[in-house]
Structures are given as C-alpha cells and as structure tokens.
N, C-alpha and C positions, 0 to 999 in steps of 0.2 A: 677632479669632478667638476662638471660644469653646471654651479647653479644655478643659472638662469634655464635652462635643459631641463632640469631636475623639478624648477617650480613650473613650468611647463605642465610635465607629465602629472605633477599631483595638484593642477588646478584647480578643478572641482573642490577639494580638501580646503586648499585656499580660499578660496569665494562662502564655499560654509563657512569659515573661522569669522569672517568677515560683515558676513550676513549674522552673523551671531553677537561681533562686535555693535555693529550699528542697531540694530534689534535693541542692545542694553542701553542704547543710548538714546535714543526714540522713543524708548516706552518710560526710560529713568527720567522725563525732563522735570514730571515733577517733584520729584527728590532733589534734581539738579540745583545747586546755587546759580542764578540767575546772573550772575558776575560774582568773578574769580578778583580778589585783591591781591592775595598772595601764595605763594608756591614753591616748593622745593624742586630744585633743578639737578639732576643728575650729571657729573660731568660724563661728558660723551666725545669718543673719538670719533675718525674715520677709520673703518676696520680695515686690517691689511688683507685678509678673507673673509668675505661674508657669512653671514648665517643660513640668506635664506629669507624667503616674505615671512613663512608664522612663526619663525623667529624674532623678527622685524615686530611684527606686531603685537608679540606678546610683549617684548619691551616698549614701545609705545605707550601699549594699554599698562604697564605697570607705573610706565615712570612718567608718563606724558598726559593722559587722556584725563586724568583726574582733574588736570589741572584749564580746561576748557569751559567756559560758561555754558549756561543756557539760554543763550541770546536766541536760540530758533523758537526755543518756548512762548508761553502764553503771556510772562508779566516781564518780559524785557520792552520797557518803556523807551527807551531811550533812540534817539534821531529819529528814522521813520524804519524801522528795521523789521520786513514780512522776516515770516518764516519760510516753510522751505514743506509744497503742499506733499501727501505719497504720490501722486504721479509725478509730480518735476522733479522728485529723487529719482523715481522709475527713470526720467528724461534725463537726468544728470550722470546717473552711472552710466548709462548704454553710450554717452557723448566719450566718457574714457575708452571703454569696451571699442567703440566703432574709430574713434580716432582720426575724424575728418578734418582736412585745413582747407576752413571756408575761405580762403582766398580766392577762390576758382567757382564757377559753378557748373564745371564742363565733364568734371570725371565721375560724377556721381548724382546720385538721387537730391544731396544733402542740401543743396542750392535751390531745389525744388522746393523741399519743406520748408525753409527760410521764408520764401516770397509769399507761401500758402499760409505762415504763419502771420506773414506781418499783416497779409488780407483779412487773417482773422482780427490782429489785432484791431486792424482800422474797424472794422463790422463793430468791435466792442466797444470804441472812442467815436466810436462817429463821427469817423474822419472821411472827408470826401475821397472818394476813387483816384484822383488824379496828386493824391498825394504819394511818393515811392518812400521805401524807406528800407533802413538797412540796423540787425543790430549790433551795439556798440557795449563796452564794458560797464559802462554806470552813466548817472545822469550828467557828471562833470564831463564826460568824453562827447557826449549827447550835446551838450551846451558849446563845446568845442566845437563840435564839425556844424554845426546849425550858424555862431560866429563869422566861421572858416567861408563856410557860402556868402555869408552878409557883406563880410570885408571883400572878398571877389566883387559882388555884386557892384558896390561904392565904388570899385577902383574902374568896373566898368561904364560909369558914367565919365569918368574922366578920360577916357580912353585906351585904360593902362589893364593890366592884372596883377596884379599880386603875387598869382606863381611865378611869374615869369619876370618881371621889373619890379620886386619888392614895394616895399613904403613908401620909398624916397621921393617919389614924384607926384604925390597925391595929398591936399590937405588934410588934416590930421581929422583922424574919424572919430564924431560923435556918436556915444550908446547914450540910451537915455531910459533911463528906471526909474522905480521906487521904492522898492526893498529887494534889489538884487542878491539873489543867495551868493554864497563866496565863490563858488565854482564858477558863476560870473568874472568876478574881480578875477582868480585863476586863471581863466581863459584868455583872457584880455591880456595878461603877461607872456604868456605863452604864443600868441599869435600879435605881439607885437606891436599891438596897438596900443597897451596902456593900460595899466588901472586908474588914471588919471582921467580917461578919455572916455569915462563913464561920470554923467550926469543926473546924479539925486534929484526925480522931481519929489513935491512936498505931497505927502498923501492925506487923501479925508482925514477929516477930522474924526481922532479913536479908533483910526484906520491902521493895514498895512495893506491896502488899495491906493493906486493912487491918484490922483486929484485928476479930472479929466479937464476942466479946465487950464491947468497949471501945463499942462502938458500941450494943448492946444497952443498956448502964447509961444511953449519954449518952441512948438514949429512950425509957428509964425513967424518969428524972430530968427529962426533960421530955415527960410523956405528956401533959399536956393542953394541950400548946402545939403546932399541927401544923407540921411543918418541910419542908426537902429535902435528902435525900442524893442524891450527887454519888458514882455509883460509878463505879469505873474497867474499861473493859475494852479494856486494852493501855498500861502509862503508859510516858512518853516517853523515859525513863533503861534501864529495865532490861522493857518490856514484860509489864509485871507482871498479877495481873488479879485484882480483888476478887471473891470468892465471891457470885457475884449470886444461884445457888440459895440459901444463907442469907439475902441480905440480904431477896431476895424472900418470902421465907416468915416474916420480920418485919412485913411489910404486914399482915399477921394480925391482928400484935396491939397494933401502931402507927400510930398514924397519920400518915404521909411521903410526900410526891412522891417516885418513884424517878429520877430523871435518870439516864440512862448514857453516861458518855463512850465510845465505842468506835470513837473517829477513822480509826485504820486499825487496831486490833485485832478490829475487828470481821470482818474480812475470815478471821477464823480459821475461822469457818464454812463458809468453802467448802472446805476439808479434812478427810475425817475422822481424819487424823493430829492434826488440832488445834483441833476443832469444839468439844471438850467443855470448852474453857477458856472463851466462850461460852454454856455451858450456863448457861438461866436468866434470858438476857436477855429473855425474855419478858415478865418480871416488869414490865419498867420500864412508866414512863408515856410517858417520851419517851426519845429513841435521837439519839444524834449520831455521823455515820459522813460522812468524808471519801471525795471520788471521785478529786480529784487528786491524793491519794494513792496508794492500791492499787490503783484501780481501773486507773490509769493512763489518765487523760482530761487535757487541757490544763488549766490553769488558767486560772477557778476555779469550783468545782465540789464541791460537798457536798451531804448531804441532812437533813433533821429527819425522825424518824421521832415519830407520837404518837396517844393512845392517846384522845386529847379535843380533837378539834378542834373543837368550840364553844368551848372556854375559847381556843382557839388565835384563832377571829375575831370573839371578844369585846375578844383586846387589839389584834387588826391590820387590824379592818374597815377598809376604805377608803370609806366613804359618802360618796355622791354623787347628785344628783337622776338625774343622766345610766347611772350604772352599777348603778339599781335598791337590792333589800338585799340587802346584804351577808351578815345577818344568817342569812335563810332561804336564800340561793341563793349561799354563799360562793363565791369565784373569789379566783385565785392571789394578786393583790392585797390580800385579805384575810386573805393567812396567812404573811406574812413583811413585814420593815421594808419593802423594795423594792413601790413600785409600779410600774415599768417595770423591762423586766429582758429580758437576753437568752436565747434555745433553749438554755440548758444542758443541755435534759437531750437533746440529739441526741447528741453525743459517745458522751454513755453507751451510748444508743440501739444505736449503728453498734459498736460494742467487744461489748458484750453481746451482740448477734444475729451478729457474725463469730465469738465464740471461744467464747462458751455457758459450761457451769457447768468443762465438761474445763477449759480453756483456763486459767481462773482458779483450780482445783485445781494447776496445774501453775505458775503463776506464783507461787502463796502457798507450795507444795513448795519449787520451784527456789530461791527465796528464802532460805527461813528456812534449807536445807541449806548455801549458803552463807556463812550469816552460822554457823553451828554452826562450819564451816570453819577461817573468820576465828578464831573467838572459843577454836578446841583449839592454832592457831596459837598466838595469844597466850599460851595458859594453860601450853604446851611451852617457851614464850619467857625464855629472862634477862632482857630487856631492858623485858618488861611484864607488868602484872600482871590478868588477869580480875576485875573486881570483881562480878560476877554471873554465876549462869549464865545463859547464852543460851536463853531461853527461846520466841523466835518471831524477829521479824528485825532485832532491834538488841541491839550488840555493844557492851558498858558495860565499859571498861578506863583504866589509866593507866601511866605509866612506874613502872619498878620501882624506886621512889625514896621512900625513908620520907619523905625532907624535901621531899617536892614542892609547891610553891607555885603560886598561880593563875596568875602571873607566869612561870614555868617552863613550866607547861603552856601555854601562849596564844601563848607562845615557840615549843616546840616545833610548835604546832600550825599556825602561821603557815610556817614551813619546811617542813611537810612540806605543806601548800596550795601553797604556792608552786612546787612539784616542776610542777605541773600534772597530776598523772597522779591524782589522788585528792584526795575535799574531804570531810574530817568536822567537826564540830563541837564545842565545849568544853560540860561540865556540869561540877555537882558532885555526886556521890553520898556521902549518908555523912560529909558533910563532906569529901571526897578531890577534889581537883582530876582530873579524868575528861573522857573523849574517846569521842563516842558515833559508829560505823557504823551505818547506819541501813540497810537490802538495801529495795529497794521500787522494780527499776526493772524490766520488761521482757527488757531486753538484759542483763541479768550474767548471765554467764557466768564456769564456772572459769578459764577463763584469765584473767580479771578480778582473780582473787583475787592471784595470781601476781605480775602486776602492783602490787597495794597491799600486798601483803606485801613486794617489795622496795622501793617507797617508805617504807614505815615501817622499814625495816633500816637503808636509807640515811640518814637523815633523825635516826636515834635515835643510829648510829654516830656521824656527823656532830655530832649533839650532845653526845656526852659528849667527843669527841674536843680 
C-alpha cells in the first residue's frame, strides 16, 4: 500500500485533525507554561513502514507537543519575541500548502506579492521610495546582506570588489558603533572583515546612544579612509536610539556607509507618539528591520532594506547559463546568501492587508503602555531597581541588591522562569547584572501584567526568604 497515495486521498480528514490540533494549542496558551525546563523524551526510531500523517500526529501530540512553550503567548518576556497574528498563521500555512521557491520571480504570482509587500512595508516605516528590498530570515541575515553591500561599497573606492578579488588588496575595514547587537560582531566574522575591525565609540552619558561628537573626531581622524557605521535604532538592553538625524547630516562631510540596525525599533514609526525617535532613518544606505518580531509573523522572517542594490548583486549574483544575468535582470536569488527560499513574505502579506497601518499603531501603543506599566511597578518597588527608563517596549531592571552577582541573578531568574507564568531574559547593563521584559506580543494584555507582577513578588519574596 502506498501511503503517501492513501494520505492523499483522505486529506481533508488530515487537515481536520490538524486544524484541531493547532485550535488546542491557540486557544490552550493560557493554560500553556510559558517555558518548558523539563521533559520526558520518548525513544524514537526511524520506522522501517510508516504509519501514515494521523498516525504521525497523534504520536507527536502524545509524546512531543506537551513539551512546547508558550513563547507565541502573551507573558513570554524574553529577547524581543512577537507572537504569531490569525492572519500570518492564515499566511504561513497557505506558504506550506502553495509551496513556492522565491528564487525566481518569473514562474508565478509569488514574486509579485513580495515587492507589493515590501511597498507595504516601506508605506508603514516611512521609508522613502527609492529604497528596494528583499526578505531575508531574521535580523542577523538582514545585518549580513546590509554589511555584504558596505564591504563591496569600500572595496569600490579602492578599485577592487570583493566578490571578485577578495580582502587581500584593500586596507582593513573600519565599522564604527556604539552598542552593536552581536549579530553585528557575527557578521563581521562571516564576511571577513573581523570582529576586531569594529570600533566602540563611547555613548551619552546614561546612554546606549552614542556620543555624536565622539564619533565626529573618530571621522575626522579618519577622513580619508572610507568606513561604516553601524547605528542603532532600538538597542536590545534599554531600546535606546542613536541620533540618525545627526549622524545623517555627517554624510555631508564624510565619507561612511550608514547601516541602520532598527530590528524591532523600527516599528516606532508606525506611531506618532513615537515615530520621531526614527526620524532620519532615511539617511541610511541600508536598513535591517525584523518581521518576526513586531510585525508579529511566524518565524522566520526579516527584511533588508537598501539604497544600492547593484552593489547588493554584485556580491550575491547567482550566475548561471540557465538563469540568464543576473547582472542586468537581478531576481531574488541575486540579492541575499539563499538561493532557494521559502513565500516568507505571504505571512506579512495576510497581517498587513487584515490590520492596515490602525492595527499596528495600536499594537506598538498597547505595548510600549505596558511595558511603561511594568517598568513604574518596578521603580515604586523595594525589592527592584529600574536601571533605565523605559523608553519603547523593553523594561531594563535588576534586584535591589548592591552586591548582586551574575550568579544571583541567573538564580533568581531561573525561579522565577520556572513559575511557568512569565520568561524574561538575563543581560548586563552598566556592568550590573540585569533582567530584560521585552512587550512585543499581540495578545498582552493588562491583565497580563498582573499576572508577572505577582510572579516576580513571589519569586523575589521566595528569594530572599
């Protein structure tokens, strides 16, 4: 008997069980433990004859599904982790169902909606027209291909490329930051240039902005070597956001790639309570902005935004006799590492046309009010201390303990995970062992807060107890 034949025929049956599964799991979230510590594992073969899908999935759901967090839910604190809205599920299952390889945009519709989405998204970032863009798997990929254009860019002032005559003949290239996220430093290893070859300026004082003067000397001091700065707009501790109107009006008199990290700070644009912290990102050359963050789409899902996409399929042509040139007639393939890749950008697609610009005004609102919430909690709090203000949707705090140690914190933070009702994550700010809320889902709601505020009472009592 030919199972694959047989689950065919009783698809429908299939897609119920399924729709049934995910229904208990959508509507269980909040029952759901927020994070999983531990679990029993079933030993499992590779069967010499299969079962069958709802075979398959009833073993799944017995021995596997239990053991899944509720990180899509409404109190999973931790990194900047959206949830996942009902249209970009509606967008994410039709991506399996439909089954296109955006490498191409010639055999089908699918290349169409891509462009018409990313024109959405610029409408929503207020990003100028003449910016192209393409999407990629998360922000680290995002920061990669935005780099990847930079380093081209610098090699062509020397004469050279990079795709083509590597490193070797160009002096070593300077990034220049302030609180570069790691996917920074990552990238840099990856494309060669160095984690070394990135230069910490000093930021405001009480800041993780950084210093625009300090940065002016550093390219003065190196005016006739052209560089890239790496500005921030949203860092990952205290959502901080460097003066892009300054740094951009240094183009003037400089010569710099402007890279913008704006992973999920970018998203402040769709508010005009909090659009003008963004003001300026026009400036950049290239733009890195997460979907399965704020936008709240499944994972994974980001976009590069940039202002030079020749230099972009100079370094990621994919030539081939079969696929034509790349050169004159780039396609998707050409402008990111992936040359096979799946409909990411439908998810987007179906969220963006269900909730419009309102929609995402009101999620970036609902959000950041909450974490304000959270974050007057704490600062009212004996038992913790604010170590920033709260400036968009992450809440930078620690226990109210002079002699706090990383070891204490990781402690604490481990117990109050373990609650199941709330997951945040450990940093350092400042040298201080610290503990970041991160608001970025959908579904929080004030009752939510309620909720993580008596886990951290519990949890802090319990520890000093």
């Amino acid at each position: 008997m030919n199972i694959m034949k047989h689950d065919q025929e009783i698809f429908d049956s299939i897609l119920n069980e399924v729709v049934q599964h995910a229904t208990n799991f959508f509507n269980g979230l909040e029952d759901r433990s927020v994070s999983i510590h531990s679990y029993d594992l079933t030993k499992n073969e590779l069967p010499e004859i299969g079962s069958g899908a709802n075979a398959a999935l009833e073993f799944f759901t017995q021995n596997y599904s239990k053991g899944l967090s509720g990180s899509v839910g409404s109190r999973y604190l931790g990194f900047v982790t959206g949830g996942a809205t009902p249209a970009s599920i509606i967008g994410d299952w039709l991506v399996s169902i439909y089954d296109q390889n955006l490498s191409t945009s010639k055999d089908s519709i699918a290349g169409y909606i891509e462009l018409e989405t990313i024109n959405m998204l610029k409408e929503l970032f207020l990003l100028s027209n003449d910016y192209s863009g393409t999407f990629v798997s998360g922000a680290t990929m995002a920061n990669f291909v935005g780099l990847a254009q930079a380093r081209e860019w610098i090699a062509h002032h020397y004469g050279k490329s990079t795709s083509i005559d590597g490193l070797y003949d160009i002096p070593q290239i300077k990034i220049v930051s302030s609180t570069p996220h790691s996917s920074i430093f990552k990238a840099t290893a990856m494309l060669g240039i160095g984690r070394k070859s990135i230069h910490q300026i000093p930021c405001r004082e009480n800041r993780e902005a950084i210093d625009i003067t300090k940065l002016q000397e550093f390219l003065e001091h190196h005016k006739n070597q052209p560089c890239i700065v790496v500005a921030n707009a949203g860092t990952v501790n205290t959502v901080d956001f460097d003066d892009l109107v300054a740094i951009g009006k240094l183009k003037t008199q400089y010569n710099f790639w402007l890279h913008v990290d704006a992973a999920f700070g970018g998203f402040a644009a769709c508010s005009p309570l909090y659009r003008e912290l963004v003001e300026g990102m026009n400036y950049a050359d290239s733009i890195t902005i997460d979907a399965h963050k704020w936008l709240n789409v499944p994972y994974d899902s980001a976009m590069q935004f940039t202002r030079h996409q020749q230099l972009q399929v100079a370094v990621f042509q994919n030539n081939a006799a079969y696929l034509g040139s790349s050169i004159e007639n780039p396609d998707f393939c050409d402008l990111t590492p992936e040359n096979s890749r799946r409909f990411r950008a439908l998810p987007a697609w179906f969220t963006l046309k269900a909730y419009g610009k309102k929609g995402y005004q009101h999620l970036i609102e609902q959000n950041v009010k909450l974490a304000k919430q959270l974050g007057q909690k704490i600062d009212d709090s004996k038992y913790f201390k604010l170590l920033s203000p709260v400036r968009l949707n992450v809440v930078c705090f620690s226990l109210n303990n002079e002699s706090i140690t990383t070891e204490m914190n990781n402690h604490f933070l481990s117990a109050l995970n373990r609650q199941g009702n709330v997951f945040m994550t450990p940093t350092i700010y400042n040298g201080v062992p610290a503990i970041r809320a991160a608001f970025s889902n959908w579904r929080t709601e004030e009752k939510d807060i309620a909720i993580i505020w008596e886990a951290l009472i519990t949890t802090v009592q319990d520890f000093q107890s």
